[in-house]
N, C-alpha and C positions, 0 to 999 in steps of 0.2 A: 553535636551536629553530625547527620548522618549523611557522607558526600553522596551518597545515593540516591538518595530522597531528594537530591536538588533539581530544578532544572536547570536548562543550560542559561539562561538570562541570569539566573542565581549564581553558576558557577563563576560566569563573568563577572561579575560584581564581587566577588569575594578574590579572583584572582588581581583586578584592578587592584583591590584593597588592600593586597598582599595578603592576604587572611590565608589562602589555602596555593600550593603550586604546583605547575602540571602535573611533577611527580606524584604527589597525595592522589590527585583527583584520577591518575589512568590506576596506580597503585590501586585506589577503594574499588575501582571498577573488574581489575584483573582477580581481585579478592572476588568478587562476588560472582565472575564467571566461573573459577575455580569450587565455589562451594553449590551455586544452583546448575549450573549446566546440567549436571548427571541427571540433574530431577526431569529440565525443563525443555533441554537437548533442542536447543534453539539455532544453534552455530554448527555447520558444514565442516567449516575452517576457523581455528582462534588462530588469533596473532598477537597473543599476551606478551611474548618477549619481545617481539618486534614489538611489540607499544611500549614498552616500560625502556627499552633504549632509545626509540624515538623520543620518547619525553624529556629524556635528559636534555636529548640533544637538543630540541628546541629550547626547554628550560635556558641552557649555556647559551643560545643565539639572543634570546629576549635578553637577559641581564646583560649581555656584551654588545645590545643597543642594537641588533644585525636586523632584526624580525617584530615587525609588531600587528598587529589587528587583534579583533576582539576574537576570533575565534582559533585563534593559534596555541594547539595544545591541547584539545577540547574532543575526547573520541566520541567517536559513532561506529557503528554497523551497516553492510551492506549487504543489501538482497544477492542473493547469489546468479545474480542475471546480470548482473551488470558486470561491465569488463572490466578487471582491475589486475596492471601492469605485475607481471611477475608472482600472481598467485592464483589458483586454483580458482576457475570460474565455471561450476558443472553444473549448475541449475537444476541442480539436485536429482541428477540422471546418469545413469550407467554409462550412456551415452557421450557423455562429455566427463566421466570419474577422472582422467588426467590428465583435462584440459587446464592447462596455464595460458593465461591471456599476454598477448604480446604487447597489447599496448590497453592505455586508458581508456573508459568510457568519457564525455567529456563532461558528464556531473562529477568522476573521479576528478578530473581534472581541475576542473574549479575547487574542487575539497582539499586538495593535494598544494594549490596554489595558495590556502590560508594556512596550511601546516596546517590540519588538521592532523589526527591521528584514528588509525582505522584496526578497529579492535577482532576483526573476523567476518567472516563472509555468511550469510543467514541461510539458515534451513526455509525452504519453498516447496508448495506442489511442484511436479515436475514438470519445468517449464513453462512453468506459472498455468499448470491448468488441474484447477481443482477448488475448494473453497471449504480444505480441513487439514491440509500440508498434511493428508493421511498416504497421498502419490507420492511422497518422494521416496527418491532409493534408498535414500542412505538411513533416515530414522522417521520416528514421529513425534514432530514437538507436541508437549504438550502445555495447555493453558497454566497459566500462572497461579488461577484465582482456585482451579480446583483440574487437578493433575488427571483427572479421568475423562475431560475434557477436551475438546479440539482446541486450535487455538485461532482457529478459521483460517481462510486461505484465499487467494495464494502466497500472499507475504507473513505467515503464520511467524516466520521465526524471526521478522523485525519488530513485529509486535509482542510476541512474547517475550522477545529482549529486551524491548524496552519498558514492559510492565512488570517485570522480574527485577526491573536496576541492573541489569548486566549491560547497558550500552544507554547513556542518557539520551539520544536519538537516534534514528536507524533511516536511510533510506528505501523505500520498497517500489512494486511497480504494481498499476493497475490497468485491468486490460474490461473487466468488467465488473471489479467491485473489491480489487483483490487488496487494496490498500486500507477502507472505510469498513470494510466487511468486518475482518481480522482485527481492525482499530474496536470496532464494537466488542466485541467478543471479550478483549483483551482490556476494557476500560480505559482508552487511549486516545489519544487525537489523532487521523487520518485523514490526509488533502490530501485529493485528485485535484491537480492543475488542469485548467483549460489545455485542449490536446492543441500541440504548437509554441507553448509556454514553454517547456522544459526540454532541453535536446535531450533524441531518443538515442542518440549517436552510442554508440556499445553497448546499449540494451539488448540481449540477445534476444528477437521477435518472437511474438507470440503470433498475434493477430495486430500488423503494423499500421490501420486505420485505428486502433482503439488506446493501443498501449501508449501509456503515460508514467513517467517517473515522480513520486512524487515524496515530501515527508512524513513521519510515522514520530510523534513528540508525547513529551509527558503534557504539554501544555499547549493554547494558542497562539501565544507569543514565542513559542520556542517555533513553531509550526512557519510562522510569517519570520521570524530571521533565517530560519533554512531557506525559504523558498524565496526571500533578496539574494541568495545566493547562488540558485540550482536554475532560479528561472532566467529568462534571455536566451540571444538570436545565436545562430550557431548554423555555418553554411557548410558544415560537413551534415545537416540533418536537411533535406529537403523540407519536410515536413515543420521545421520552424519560422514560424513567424517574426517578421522582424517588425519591433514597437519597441514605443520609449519606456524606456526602465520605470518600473515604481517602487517606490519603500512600503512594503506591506507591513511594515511595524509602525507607522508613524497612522496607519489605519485604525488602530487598537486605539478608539476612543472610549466606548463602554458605553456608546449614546446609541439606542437606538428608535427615539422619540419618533411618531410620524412616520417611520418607517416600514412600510408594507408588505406583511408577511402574507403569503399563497399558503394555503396547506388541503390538496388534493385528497378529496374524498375516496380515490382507487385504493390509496395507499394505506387507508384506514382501514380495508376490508376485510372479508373472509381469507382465513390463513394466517392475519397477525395477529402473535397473542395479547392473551388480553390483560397478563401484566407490562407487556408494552407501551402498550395504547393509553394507559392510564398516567405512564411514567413520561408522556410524550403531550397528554393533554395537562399535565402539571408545570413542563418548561411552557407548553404556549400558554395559560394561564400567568405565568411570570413577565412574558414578554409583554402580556395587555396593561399588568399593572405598570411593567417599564415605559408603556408610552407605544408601542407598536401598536400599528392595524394590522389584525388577525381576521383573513377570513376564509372557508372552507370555497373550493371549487373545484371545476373537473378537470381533470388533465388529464385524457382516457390512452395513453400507452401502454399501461402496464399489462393489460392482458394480446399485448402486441410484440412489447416490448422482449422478450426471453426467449420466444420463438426467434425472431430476428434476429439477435445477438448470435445463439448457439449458432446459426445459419453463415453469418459473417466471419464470426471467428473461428471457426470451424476449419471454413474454405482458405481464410487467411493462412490457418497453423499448417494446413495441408500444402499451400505451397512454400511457406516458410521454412517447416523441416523439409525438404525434399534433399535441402543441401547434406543432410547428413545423412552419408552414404556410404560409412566406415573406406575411404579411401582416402580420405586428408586428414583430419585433424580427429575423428571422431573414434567409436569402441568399432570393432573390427572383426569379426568371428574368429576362429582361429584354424577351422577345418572349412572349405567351399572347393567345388568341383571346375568352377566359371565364374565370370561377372557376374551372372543373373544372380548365380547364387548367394555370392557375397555379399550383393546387396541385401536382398531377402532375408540372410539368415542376420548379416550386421545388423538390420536395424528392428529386427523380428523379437531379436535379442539384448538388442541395446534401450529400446524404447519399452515400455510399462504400460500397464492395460488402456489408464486413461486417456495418455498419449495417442495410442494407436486407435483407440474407439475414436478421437474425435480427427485424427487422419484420414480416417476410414472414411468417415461422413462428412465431412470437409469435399475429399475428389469425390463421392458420390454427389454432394449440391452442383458439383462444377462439373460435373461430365456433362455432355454433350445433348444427352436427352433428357437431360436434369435443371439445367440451367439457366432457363427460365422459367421454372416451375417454382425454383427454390432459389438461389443468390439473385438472379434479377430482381426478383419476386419481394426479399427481402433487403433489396435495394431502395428499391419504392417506398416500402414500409420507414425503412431511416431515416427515408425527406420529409414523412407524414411526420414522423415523431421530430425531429428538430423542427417542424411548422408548430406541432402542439406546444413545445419548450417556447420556441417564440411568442406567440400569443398569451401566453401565462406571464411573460419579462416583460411585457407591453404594459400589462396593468400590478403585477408585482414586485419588487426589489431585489427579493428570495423566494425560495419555495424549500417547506420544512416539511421532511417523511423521517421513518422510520429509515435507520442505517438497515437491519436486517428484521425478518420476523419474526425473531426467538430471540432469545439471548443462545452462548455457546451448547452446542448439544454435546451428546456423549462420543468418545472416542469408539469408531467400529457401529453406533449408530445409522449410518445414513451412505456408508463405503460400500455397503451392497447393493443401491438403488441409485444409480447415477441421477432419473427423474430428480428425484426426491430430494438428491445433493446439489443441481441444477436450481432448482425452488429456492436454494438459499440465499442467491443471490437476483431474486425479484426486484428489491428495492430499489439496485442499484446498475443495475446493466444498461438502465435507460439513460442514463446519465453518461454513460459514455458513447453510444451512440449517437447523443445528440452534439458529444465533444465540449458539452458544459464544466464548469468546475462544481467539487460535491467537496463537502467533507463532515467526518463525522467526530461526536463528541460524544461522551459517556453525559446522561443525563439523571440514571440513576440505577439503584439495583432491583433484580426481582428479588423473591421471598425465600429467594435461596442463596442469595448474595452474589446472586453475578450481573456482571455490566450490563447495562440495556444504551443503546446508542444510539441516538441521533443524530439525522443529516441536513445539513443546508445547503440547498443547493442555488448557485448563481448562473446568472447570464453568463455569456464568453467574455474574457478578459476579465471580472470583476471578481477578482480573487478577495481583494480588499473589503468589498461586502459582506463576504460570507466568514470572512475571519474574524471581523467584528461583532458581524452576530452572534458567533458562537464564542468569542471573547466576553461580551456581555451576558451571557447567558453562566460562562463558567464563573468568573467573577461572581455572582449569586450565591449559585447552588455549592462551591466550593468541594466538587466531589472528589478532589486528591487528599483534601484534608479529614474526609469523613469515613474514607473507601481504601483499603489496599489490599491489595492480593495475598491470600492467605497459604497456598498453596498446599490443598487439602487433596490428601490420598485416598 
């Protein structure tokens, strides 16, 4: 038995059994960060020793009867946007290189609350804007499955952490694709939560209408026990919703008889390849024999949809970073004449091209003679596209697309065409505009052996849908049994 290879439902069932204990199971993990990191350079921050005496420690609290839950002792990784008490939270930016956070995010906090144990803080574009973790400062992860590879972005290094086996699941965060993207790429499971589902509380923002915290799993049942745990109401976050708790694991029936599947002819089109398309018309073939109604129709956003997004979030990151202004907490120049300058040269110098291009364009949508040409403009556009999402959940249960249009491209590829690194995430930016829940699942390989992923996307609030669908779907096809990352040079 390789602890690696397990998922976390696996783990727990062998730690009930006595079979394996925390120590073994952070032990196999700190082993495997120690021998692929160097390749995969997925982690910002390890915290291998702090896990390996955490472990005991719990270990001693469980036998002495002090501590129990099913998730006590059980690591994970977290994206490096998220606030985590007393360690290095730089969101993979110069900007923030020795920033320690003072206090929890409050998904930390719930993780912290099961004794959880947290193996390292994950390599991201910078500040979550990019969609190849080729932005960030500090390195470039690279894909599991073949090392020449992106590992998509922006939460590139919780996916490739957790398709490497260096962290059995990872939290990441998605602003427009950056959880489901990277889950593709990486042959992985990636939920965006309904935006309001998950407090954003010590997420450090990107663009704060979009971002969502969500999980990154080998599996979909590892996917729906994280998110019993990360979702609910939380009044330090305006932006949460308060509703009655659901068990998304007790959703995981494996039925999806009668069940009426959407799948949008936009999303079929010009630009997605056509071992994609193929690999996507074999899972919906699977479904018709399961018992599902499949059927094609329009849901016309997607050539709206991308304009819109870059437009909102843009203008959001523009006034989001404003606060960093190398005089509190941020990187600081070290020669300035004045204020003006400090500012100027702090963050001229602290922030990285992609950053500051979409800073740039951000206060250009919002300035004055701008501003309804472009963010009102692409305000209107948001309510068309959640009117189109609506009308499709009227007559459908789900709606099933491509996660991305390729599988993973090559490293240094697509770094010199912003456009063209912009296109990658088509699939999925509509989805958060519209503040629906997405998630993606590997459904097969192209001809070169890399993940191709699929998304299912639900109504608000029906998280429990789309985890079934794509529980039934993996249950089939069985691609962790068939598929593993080879990590080819």
């Amino acid at each position: 038995m390789n602890i690696i290879d397990l998922t976390v439902n696996e783990l727990q069932e062998k730690l009930k059994n006595k079979e394996l204990t925390i120590k073994e199971i952070t032990q196999a993990y700190v082993d495997r960060i120690n021998e692929k990191e160097k390749d995969v350079e997925a982690f910002v921050t390890t915290l291998t020793d702090e896990a390996l005496n955490k472990a005991e420690e719990i270990q001693k609290k469980i036998d002495e009867g002090e501590i129990n839950g099913d998730l006590a002792g059980i690591p994970i990784g977290i994206k490096d946007n998220i606030n985590t008490k007393g360690v290095k939270t730089t969101c993979s930016s110069k900007m923030l290189e020795n920033f320690v956070s003072p206090y929890d995010a409050t998904v930390m906090q719930k993780i912290n609350s099961e004794n959880m144990i947290n193996l390292g803080k994950l390599n991201m574009d910078e500040f979550a804007m990019g969609s190849s973790t080729e932005t960030s400062y500090f390195k470039t992860t690279k894909n599991p499955w073949d090392l020449n590879r992106v590992p998509g972005g922006s939460s590139g290094g919780s996916a490739a952490a957790v398709a490497s086996g260096m962290v059995p699941w990872a939290l990441g965060s998605d602003t427009g694709g950056s959880i489901r993207q990277p889950a593709s790429f990486c042959g992985v499971v990636g939920l965006k939560p309904t935006y309001g589902l998950v407090s954003r509380y010590g997420l450090v923002a990107f663009a704060s209408s979009l971002d969502q915290i969500g999980p990154i799993t080998k599996d979909v049942k590892d996917a729906a026990i994280l998110l019993n745990l990360i979702a609910g109401y939380d009044e330090k976050d305006t932006t949460s919703v308060n509703m009655e708790k659901k068990d998304y694991v007790k959703a995981l029936t494996g039925d999806v008889k009668g069940l009426k599947i959407g799948v949008p002819k936009e999303f079929f089109g010009e630009g997605i390849n056509e071992e994609v398309k193929n690999s996507l018309k074999e899972a919906i073939n699977k479904y018709k024999e399961l018992g599902a109604e499949v059927e094609e129709f329009s849901l016309n956003v997607a050539e709206y949809a991308l304009a819109t997004y870059y437009i909102i979030a843009c203008a959001e990151a523009s006034s989001n970073l404003g606060r960093f202004d190398g005089i509190r907490y941020t990187y600081r120049t070290s020669e300035f004449k004045d204020l003006k300058e400090l500012f100027k040269k702090s963050r001229s110098e602290g922030f990285g091209d992609e950053v500051k291009r979409r800073i740039i364009l951000g206060t250009y949508v919002l300035s004055s003679g701008y501003y309804d040409a472009y963010y009102k403009k692409a305000q209107k556009v948001r309510t068309m596209v959640m009117n189109e999402f609506n009308k499709g959940f009227e007559k459908y249960d789900v709606i099933l697309t491509p996660t991305s249009p390729t599988v993973a491209f090559g490293i240094g590829e697509k770094s010199g065409n912003p456009l063209e690194m912009y296109l990658a995430d088509i699939c999925t930016v509509s989805i958060n505009i519209a503040g629906v829940p997405g998630i993606s699942i590997p459904c097969g390989v192209d001809s070169n052996g890399m993940p191709i992923g699929m998304q299912i996307v639900g109504n608000k609030f029906e998280e429990e849908k789309i985890l079934n669908v794509a529980y039934t779907l993996e249950k089939e096809i069985k691609f962790r049994e068939k598929y593993k990352p080879e990590f080819k040079k």
